[in-house]
Predicted model as a PDB file, atoms N, CA, C, CB and O in Angstrom, pLDDT in the B-factor column:
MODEL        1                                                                  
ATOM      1  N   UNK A   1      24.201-105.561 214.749  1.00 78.00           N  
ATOM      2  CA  UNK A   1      22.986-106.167 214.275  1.00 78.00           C  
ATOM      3  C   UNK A   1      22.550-105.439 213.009  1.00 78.00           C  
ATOM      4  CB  UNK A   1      21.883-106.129 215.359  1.00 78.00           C  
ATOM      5  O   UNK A   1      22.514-104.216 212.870  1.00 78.00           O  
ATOM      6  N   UNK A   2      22.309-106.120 212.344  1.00 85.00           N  
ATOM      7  CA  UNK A   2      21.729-105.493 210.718  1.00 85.00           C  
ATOM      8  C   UNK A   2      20.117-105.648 210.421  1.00 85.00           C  
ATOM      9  CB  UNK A   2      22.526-106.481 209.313  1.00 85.00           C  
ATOM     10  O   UNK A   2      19.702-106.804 210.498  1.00 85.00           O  
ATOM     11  N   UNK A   3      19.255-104.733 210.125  1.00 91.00           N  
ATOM     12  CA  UNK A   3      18.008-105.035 209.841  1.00 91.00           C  
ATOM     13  C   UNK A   3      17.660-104.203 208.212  1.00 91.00           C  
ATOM     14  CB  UNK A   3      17.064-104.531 211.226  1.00 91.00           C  
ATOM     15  O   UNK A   3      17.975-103.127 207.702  1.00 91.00           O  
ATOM     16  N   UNK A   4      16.988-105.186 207.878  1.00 93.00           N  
ATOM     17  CA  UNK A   4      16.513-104.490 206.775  1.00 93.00           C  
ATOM     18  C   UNK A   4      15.179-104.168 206.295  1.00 93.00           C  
ATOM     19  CB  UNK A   4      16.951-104.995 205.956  1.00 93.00           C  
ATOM     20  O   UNK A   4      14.250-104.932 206.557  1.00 93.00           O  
ATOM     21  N   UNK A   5      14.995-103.102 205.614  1.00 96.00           N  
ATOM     22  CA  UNK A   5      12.739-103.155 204.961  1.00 96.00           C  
ATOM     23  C   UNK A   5      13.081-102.945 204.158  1.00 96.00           C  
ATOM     24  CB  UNK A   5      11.168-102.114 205.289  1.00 96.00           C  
ATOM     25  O   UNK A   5      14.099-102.452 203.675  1.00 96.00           O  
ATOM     26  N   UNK A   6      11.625-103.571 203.701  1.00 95.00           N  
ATOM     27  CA  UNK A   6      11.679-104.210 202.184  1.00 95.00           C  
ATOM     28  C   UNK A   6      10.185-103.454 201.408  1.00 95.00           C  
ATOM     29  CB  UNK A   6      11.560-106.325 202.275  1.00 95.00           C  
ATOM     30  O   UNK A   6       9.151-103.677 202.037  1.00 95.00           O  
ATOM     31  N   UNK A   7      10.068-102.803 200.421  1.00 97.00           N  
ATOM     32  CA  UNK A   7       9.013-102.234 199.787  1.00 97.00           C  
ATOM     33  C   UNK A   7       9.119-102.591 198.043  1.00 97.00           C  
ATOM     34  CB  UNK A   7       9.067-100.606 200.186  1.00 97.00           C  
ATOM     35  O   UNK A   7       9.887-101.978 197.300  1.00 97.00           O  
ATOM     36  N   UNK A   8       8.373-103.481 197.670  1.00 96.00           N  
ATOM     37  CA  UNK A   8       8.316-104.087 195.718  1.00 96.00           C  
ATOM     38  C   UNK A   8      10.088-104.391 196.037  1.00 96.00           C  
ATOM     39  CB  UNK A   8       7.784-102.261 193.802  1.00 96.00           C  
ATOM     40  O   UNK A   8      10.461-105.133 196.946  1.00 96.00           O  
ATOM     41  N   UNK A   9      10.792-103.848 195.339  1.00 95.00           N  
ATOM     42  CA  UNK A   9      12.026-104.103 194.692  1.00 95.00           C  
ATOM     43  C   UNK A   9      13.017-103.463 195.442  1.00 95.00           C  
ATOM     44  CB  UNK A   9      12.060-103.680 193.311  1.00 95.00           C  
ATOM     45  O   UNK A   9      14.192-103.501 195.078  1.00 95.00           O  
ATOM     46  N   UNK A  10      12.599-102.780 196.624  1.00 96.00           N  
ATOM     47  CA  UNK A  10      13.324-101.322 196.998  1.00 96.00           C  
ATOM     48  C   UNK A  10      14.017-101.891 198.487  1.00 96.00           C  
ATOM     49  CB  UNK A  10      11.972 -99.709 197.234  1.00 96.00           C  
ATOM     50  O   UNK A  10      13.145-102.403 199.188  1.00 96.00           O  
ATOM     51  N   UNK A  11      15.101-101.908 198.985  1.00 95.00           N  
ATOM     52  CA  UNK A  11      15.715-102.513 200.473  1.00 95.00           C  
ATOM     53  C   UNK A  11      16.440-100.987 201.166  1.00 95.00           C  
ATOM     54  CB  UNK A  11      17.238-104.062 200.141  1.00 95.00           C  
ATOM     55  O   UNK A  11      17.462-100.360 200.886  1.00 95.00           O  
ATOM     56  N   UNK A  12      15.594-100.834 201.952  1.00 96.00           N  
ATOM     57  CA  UNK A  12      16.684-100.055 202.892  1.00 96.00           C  
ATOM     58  C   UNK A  12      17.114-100.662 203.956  1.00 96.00           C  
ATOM     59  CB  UNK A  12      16.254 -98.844 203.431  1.00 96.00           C  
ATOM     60  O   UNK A  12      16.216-101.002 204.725  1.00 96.00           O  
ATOM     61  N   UNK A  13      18.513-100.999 204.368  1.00 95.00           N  
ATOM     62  CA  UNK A  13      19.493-101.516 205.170  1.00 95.00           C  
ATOM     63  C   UNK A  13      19.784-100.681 206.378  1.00 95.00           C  
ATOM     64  CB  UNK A  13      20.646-101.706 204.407  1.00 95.00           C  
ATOM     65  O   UNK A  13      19.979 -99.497 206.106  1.00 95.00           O  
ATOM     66  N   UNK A  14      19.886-101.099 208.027  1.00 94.00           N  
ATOM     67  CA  UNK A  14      20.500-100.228 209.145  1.00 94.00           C  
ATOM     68  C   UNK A  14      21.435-100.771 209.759  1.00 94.00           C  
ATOM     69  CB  UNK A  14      19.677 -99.829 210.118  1.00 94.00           C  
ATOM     70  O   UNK A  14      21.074-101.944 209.662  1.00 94.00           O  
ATOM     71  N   UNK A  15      22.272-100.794 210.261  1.00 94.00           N  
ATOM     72  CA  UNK A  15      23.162-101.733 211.224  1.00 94.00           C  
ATOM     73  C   UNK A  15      23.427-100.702 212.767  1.00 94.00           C  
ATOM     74  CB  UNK A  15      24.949-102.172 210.257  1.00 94.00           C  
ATOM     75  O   UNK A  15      24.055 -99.644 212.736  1.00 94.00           O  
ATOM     76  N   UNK A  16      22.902-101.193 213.838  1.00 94.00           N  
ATOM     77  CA  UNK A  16      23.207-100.451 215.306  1.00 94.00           C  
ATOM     78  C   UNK A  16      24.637-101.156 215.422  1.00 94.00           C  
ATOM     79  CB  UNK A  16      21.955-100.851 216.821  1.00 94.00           C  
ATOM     80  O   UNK A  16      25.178-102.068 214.796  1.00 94.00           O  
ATOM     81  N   UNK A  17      24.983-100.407 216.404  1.00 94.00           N  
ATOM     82  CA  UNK A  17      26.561-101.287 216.899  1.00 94.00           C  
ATOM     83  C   UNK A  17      26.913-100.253 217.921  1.00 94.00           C  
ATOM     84  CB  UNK A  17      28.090-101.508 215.495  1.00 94.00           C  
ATOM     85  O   UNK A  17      26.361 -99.161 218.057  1.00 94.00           O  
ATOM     86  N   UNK A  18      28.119-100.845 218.772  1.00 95.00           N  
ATOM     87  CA  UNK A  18      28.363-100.346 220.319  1.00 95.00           C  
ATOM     88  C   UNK A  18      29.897 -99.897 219.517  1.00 95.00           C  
ATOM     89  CB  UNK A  18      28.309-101.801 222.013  1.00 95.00           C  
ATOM     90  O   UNK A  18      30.479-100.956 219.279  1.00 95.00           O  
ATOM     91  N   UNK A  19      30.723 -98.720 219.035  1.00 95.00           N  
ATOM     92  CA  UNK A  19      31.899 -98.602 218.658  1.00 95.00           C  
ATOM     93  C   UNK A  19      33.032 -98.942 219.844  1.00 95.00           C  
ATOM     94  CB  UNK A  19      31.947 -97.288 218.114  1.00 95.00           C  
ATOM     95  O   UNK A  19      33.956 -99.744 219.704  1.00 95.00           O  
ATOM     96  N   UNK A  20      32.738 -98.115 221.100  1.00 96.00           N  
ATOM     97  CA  UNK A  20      33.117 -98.529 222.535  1.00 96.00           C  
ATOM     98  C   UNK A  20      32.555 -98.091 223.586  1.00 96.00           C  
ATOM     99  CB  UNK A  20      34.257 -98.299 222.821  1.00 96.00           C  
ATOM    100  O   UNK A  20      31.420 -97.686 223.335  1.00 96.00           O  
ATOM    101  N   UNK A  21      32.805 -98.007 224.497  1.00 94.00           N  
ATOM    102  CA  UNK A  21      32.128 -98.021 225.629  1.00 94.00           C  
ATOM    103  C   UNK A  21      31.183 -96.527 225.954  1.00 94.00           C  
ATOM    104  CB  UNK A  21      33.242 -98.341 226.692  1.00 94.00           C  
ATOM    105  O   UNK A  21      31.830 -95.772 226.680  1.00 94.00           O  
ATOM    106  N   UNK A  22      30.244 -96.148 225.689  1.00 94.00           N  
ATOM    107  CA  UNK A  22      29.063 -94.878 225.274  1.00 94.00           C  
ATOM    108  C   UNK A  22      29.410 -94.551 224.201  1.00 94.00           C  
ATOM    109  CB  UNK A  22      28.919 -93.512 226.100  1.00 94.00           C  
ATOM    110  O   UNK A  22      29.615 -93.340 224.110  1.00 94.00           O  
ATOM    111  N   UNK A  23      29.632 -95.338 222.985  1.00 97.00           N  
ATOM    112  CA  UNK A  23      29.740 -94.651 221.849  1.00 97.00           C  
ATOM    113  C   UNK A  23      29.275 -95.527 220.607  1.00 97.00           C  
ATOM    114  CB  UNK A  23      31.131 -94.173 221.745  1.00 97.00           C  
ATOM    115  O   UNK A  23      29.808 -96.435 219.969  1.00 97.00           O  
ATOM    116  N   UNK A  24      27.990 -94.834 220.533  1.00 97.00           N  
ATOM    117  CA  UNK A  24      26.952 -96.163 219.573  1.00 97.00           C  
ATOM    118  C   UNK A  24      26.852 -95.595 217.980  1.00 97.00           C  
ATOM    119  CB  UNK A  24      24.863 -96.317 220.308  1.00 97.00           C  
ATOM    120  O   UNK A  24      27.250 -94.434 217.891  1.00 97.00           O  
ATOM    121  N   UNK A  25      26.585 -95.947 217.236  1.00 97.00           N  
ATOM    122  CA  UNK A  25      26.536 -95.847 215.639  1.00 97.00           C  
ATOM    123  C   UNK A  25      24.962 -96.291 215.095  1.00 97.00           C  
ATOM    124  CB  UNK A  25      27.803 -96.999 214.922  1.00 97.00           C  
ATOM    125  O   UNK A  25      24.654 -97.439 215.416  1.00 97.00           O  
ATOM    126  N   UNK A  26      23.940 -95.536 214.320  1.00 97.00           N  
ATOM    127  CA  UNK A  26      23.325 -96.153 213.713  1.00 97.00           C  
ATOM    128  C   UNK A  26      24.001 -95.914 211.894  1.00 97.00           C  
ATOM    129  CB  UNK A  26      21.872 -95.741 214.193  1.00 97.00           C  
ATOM    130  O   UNK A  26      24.640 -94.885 211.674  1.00 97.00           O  
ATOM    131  N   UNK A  27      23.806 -96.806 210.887  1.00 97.00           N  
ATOM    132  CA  UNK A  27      24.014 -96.299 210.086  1.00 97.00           C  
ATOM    133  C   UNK A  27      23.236 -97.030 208.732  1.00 97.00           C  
ATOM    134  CB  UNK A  27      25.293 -96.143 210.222  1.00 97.00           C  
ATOM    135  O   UNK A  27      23.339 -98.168 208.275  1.00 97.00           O  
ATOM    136  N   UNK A  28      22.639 -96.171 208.422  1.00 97.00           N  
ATOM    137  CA  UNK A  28      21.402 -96.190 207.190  1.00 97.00           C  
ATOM    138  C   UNK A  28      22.344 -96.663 206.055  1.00 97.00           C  
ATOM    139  CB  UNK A  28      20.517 -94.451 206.753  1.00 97.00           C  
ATOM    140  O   UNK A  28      23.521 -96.311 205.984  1.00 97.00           O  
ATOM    141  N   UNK A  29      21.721 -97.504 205.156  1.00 97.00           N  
ATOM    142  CA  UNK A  29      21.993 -97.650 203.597  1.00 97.00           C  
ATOM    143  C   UNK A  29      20.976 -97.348 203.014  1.00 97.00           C  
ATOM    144  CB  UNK A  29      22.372 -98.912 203.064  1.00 97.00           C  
ATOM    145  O   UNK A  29      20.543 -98.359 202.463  1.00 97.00           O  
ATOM    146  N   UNK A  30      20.293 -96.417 202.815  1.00 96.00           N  
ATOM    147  CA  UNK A  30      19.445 -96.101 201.240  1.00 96.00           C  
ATOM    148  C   UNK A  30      19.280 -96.944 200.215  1.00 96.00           C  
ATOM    149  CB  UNK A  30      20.015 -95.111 200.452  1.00 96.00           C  
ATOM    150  O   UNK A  30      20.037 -97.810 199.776  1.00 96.00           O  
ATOM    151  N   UNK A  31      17.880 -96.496 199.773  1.00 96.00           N  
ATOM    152  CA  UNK A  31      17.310 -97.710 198.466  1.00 96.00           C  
ATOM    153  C   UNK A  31      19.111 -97.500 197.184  1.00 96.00           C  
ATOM    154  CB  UNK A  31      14.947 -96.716 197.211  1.00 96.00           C  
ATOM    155  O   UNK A  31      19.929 -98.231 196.624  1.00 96.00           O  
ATOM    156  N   UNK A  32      18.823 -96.072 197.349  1.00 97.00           N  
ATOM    157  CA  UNK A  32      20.430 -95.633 196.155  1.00 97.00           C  
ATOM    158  C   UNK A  32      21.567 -96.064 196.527  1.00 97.00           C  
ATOM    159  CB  UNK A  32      20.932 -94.010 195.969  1.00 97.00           C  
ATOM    160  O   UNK A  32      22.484 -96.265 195.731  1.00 97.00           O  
ATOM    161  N   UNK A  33      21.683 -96.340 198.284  1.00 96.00           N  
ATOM    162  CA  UNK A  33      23.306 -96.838 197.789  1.00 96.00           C  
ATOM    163  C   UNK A  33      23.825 -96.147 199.080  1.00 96.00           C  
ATOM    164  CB  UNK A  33      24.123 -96.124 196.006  1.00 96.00           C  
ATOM    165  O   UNK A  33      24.721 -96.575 199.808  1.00 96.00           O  
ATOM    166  N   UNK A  34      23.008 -94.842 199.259  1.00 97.00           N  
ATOM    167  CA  UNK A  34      23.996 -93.474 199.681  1.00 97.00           C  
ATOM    168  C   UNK A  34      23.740 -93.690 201.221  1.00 97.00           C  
ATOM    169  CB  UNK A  34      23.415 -91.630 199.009  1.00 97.00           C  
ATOM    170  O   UNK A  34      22.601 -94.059 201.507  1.00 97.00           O  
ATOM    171  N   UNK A  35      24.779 -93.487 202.421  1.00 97.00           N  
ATOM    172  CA  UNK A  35      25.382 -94.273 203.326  1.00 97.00           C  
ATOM    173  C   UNK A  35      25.159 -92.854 204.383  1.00 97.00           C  
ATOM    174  CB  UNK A  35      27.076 -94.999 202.873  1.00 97.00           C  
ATOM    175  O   UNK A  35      25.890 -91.883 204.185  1.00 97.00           O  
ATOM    176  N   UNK A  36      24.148 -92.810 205.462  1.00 96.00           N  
ATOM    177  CA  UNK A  36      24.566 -92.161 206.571  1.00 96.00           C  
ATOM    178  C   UNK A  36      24.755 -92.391 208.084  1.00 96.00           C  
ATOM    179  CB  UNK A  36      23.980 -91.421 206.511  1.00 96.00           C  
ATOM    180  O   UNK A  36      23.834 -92.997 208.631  1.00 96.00           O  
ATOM    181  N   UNK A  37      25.721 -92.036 208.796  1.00 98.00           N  
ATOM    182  CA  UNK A  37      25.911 -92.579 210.086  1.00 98.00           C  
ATOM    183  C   UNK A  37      25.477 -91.303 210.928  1.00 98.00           C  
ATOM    184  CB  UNK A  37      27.479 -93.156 210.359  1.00 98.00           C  
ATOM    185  O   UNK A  37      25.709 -90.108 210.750  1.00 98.00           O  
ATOM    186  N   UNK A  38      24.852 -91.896 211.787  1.00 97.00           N  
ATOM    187  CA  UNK A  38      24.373 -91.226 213.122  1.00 97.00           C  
ATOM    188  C   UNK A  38      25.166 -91.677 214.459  1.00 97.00           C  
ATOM    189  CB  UNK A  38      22.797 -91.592 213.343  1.00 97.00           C  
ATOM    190  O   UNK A  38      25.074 -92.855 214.803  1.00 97.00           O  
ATOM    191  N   UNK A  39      25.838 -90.897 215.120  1.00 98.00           N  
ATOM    192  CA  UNK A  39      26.044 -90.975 216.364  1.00 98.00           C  
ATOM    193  C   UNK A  39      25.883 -91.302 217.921  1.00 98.00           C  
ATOM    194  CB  UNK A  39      26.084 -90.539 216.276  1.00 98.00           C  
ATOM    195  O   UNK A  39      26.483 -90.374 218.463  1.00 98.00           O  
ATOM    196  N   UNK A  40      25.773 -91.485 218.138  1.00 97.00           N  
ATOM    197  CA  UNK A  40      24.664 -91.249 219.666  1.00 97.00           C  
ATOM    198  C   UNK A  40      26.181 -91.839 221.041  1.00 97.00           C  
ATOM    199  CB  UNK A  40      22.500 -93.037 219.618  1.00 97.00           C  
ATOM    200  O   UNK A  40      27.011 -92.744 220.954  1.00 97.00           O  
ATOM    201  N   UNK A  41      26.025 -91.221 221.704  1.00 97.00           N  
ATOM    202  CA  UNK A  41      26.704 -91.228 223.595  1.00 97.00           C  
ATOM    203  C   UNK A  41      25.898 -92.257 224.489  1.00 97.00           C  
ATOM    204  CB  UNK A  41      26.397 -89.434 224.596  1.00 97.00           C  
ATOM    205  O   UNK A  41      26.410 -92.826 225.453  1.00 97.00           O  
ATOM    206  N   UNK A  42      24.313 -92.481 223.994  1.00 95.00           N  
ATOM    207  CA  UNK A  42      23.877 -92.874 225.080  1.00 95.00           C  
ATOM    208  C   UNK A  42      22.706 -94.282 224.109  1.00 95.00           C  
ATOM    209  CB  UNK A  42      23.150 -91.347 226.133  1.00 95.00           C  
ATOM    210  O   UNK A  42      22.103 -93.948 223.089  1.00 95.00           O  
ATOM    211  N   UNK A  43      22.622 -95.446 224.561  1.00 95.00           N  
ATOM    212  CA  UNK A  43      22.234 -96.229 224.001  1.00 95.00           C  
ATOM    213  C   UNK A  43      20.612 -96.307 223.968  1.00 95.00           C  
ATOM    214  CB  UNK A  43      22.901 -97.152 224.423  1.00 95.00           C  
ATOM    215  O   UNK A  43      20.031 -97.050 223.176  1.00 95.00           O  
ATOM    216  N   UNK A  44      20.074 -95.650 224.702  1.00 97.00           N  
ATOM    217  CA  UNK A  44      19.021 -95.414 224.747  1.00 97.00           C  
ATOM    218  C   UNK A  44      18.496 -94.423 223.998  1.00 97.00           C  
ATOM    219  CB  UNK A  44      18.835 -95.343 225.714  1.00 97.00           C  
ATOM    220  O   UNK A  44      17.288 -94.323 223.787  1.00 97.00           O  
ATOM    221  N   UNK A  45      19.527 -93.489 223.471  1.00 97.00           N  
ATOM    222  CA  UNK A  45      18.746 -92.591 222.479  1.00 97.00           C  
ATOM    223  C   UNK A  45      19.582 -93.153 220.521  1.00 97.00           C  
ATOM    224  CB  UNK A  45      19.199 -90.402 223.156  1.00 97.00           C  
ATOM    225  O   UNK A  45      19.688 -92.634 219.409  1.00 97.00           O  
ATOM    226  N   UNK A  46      19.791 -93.884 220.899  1.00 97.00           N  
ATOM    227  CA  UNK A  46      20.404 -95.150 219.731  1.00 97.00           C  
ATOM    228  C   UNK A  46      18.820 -95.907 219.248  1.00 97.00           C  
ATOM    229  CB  UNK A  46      21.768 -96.711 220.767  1.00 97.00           C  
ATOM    230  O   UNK A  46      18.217 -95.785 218.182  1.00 97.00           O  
ATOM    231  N   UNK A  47      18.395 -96.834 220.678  1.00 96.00           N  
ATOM    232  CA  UNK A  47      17.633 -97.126 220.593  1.00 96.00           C  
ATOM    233  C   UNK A  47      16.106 -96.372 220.061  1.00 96.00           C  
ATOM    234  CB  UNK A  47      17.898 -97.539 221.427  1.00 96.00           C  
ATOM    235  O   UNK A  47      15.361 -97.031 219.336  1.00 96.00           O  
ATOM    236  N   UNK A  48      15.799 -95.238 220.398  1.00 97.00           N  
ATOM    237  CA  UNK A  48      14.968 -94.105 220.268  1.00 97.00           C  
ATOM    238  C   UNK A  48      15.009 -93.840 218.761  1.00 97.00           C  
ATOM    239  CB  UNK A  48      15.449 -92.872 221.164  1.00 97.00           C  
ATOM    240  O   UNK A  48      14.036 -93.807 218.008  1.00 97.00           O  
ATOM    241  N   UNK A  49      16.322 -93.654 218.440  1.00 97.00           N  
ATOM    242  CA  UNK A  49      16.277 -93.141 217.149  1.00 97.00           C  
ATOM    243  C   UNK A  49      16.168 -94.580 216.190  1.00 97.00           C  
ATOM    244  CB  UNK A  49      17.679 -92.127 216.864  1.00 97.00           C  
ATOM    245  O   UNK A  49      16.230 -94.268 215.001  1.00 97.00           O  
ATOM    246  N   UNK A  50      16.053 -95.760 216.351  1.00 95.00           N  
ATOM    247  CA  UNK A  50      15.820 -96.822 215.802  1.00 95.00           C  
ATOM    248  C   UNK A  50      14.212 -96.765 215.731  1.00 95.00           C  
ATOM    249  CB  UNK A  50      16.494 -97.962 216.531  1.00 95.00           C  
ATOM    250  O   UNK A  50      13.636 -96.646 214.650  1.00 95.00           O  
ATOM    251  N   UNK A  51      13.677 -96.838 216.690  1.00 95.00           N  
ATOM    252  CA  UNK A  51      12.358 -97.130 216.629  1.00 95.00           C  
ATOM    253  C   UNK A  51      11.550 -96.037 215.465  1.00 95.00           C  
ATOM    254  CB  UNK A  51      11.809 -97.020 218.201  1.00 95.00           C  
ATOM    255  O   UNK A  51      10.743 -96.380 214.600  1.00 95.00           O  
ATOM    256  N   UNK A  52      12.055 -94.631 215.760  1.00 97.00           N  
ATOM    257  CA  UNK A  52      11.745 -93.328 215.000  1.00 97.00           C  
ATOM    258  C   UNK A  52      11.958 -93.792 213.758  1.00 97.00           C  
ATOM    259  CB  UNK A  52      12.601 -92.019 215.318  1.00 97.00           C  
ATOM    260  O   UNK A  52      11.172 -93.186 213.030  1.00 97.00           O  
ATOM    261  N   UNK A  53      12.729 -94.691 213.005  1.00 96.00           N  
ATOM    262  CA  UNK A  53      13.471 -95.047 212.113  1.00 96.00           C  
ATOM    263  C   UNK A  53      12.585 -95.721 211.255  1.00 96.00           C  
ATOM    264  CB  UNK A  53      14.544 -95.718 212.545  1.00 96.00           C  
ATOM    265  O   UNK A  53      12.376 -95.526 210.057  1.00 96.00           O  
ATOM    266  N   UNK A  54      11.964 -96.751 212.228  1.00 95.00           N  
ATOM    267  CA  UNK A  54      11.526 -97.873 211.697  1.00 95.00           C  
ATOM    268  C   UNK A  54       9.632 -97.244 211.385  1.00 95.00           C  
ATOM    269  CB  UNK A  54      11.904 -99.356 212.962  1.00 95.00           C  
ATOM    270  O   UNK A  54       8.986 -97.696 210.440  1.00 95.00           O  
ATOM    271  N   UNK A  55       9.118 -96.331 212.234  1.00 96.00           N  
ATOM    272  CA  UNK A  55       8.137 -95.919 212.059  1.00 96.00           C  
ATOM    273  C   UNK A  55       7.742 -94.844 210.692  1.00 96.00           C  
ATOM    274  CB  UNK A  55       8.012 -95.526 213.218  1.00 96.00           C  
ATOM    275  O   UNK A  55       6.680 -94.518 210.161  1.00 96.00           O  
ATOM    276  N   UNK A  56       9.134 -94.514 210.461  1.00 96.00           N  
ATOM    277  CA  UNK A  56       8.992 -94.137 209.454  1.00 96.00           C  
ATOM    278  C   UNK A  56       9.155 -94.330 208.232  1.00 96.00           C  
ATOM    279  CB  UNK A  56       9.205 -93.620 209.563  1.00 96.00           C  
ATOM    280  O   UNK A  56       8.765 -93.646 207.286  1.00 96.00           O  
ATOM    281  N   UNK A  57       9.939 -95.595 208.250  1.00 96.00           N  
ATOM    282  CA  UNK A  57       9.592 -96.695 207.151  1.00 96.00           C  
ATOM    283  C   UNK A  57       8.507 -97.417 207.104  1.00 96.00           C  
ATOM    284  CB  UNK A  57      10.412 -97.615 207.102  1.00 96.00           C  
ATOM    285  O   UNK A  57       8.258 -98.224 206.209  1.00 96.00           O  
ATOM    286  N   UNK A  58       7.916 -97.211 207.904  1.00 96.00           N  
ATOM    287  CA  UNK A  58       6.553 -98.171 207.611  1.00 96.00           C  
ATOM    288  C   UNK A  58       5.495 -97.213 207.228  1.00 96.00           C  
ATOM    289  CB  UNK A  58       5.972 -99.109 209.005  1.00 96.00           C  
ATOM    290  O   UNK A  58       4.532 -97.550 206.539  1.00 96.00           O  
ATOM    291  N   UNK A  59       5.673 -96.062 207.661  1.00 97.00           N  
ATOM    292  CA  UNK A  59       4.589 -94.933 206.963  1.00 97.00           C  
ATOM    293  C   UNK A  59       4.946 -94.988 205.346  1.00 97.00           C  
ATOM    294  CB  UNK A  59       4.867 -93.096 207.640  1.00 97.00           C  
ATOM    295  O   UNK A  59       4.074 -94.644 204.548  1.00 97.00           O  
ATOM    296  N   UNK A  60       5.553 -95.194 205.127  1.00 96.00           N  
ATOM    297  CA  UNK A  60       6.716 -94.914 203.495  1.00 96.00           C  
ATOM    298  C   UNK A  60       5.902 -96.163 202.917  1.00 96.00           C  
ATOM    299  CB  UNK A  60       9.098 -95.246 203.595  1.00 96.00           C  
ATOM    300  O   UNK A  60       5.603 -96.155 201.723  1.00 96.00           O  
ATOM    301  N   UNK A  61       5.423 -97.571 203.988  1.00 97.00           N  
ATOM    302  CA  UNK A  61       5.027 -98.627 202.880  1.00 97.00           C  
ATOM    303  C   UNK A  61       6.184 -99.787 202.699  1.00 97.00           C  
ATOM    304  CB  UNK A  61       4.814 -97.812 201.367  1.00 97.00           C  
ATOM    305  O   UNK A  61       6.152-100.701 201.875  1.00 97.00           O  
ATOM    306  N   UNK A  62       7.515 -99.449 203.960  1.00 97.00           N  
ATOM    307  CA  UNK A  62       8.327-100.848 203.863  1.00 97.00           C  
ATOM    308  C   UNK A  62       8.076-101.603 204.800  1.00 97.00           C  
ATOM    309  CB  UNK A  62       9.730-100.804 203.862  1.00 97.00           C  
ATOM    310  O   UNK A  62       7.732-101.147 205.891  1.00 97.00           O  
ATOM    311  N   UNK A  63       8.213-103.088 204.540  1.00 96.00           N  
ATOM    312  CA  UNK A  63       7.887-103.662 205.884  1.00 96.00           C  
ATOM    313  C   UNK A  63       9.190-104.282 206.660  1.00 96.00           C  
ATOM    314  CB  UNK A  63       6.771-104.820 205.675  1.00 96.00           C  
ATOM    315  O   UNK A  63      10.337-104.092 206.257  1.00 96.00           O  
ATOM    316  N   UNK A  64       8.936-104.883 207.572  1.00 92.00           N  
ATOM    317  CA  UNK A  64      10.177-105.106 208.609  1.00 92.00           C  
ATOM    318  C   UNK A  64       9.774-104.401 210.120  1.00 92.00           C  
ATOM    319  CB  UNK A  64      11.722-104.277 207.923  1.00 92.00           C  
ATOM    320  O   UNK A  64       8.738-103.816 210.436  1.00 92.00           O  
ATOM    321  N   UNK A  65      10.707-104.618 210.733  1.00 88.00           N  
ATOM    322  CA  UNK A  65      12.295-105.082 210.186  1.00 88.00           C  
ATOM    323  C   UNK A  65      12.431-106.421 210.382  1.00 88.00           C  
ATOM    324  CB  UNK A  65      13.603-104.397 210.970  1.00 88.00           C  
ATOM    325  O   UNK A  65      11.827-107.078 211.230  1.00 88.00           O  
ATOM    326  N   UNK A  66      13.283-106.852 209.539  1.00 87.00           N  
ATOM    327  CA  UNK A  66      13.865-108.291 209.110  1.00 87.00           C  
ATOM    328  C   UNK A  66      15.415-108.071 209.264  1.00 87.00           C  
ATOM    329  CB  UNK A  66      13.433-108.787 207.409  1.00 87.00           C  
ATOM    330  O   UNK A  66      16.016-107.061 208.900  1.00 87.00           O  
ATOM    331  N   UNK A  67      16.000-109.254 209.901  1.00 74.00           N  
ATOM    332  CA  UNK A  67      17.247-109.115 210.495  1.00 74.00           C  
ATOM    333  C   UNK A  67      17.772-109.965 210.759  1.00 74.00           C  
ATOM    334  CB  UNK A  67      17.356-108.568 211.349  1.00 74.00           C  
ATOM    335  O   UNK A  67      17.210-111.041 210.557  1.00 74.00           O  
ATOM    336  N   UNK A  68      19.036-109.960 211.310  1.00 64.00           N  
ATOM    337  CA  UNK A  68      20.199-110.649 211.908  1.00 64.00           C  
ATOM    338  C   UNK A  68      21.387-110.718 212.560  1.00 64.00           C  
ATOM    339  CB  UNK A  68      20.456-110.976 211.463  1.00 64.00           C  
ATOM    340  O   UNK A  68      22.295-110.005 212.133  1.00 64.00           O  
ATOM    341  N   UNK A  69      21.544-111.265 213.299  1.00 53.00           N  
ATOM    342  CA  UNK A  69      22.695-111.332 214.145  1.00 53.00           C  
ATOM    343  C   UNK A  69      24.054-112.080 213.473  1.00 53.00           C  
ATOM    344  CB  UNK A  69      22.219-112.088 215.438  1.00 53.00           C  
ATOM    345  O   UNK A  69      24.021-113.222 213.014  1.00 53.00           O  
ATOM    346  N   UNK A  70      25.653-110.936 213.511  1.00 50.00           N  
ATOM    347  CA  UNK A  70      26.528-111.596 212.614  1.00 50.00           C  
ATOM    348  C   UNK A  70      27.593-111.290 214.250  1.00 50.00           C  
ATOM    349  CB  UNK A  70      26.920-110.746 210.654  1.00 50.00           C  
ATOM    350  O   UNK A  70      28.765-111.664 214.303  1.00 50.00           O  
TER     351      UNK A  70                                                      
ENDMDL                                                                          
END                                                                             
């Protein structure tokens, strides 16, 4: 699943995903470009760190998340 926030001109991009079976991925795209993946064993702290994610884009002034299913 891909979500994105949006602030004037500026998009930061996330995509969650299940790699295999306890082994989840979040991974950030930056307004610049620059690409980090986070790990997680347990989907619930996937989830955790999404929400943390998103709260702190909205303190920053982006809104969302806006998204989709591919």
């Amino acid at each position: 699943m891909f979500w994105w926030f949006k602030r004037g001109d500026d998009y930061i991009r996330y995509e969650s995903r299940q790699l295999a079976v306890g082994v989840y991925q979040l991974c950030v795209v930056m307004v610049d470009g620059t690409e980090r993946v986070e790990t997680f064993d347990d989907e619930r702290d996937l989830l955790d760190r999404q929400r943390s994610l998103e709260g702190n884009l909205a303190d920053e002034g982006f809104t969302g998340p806006h998204g989709w299913n591919l």
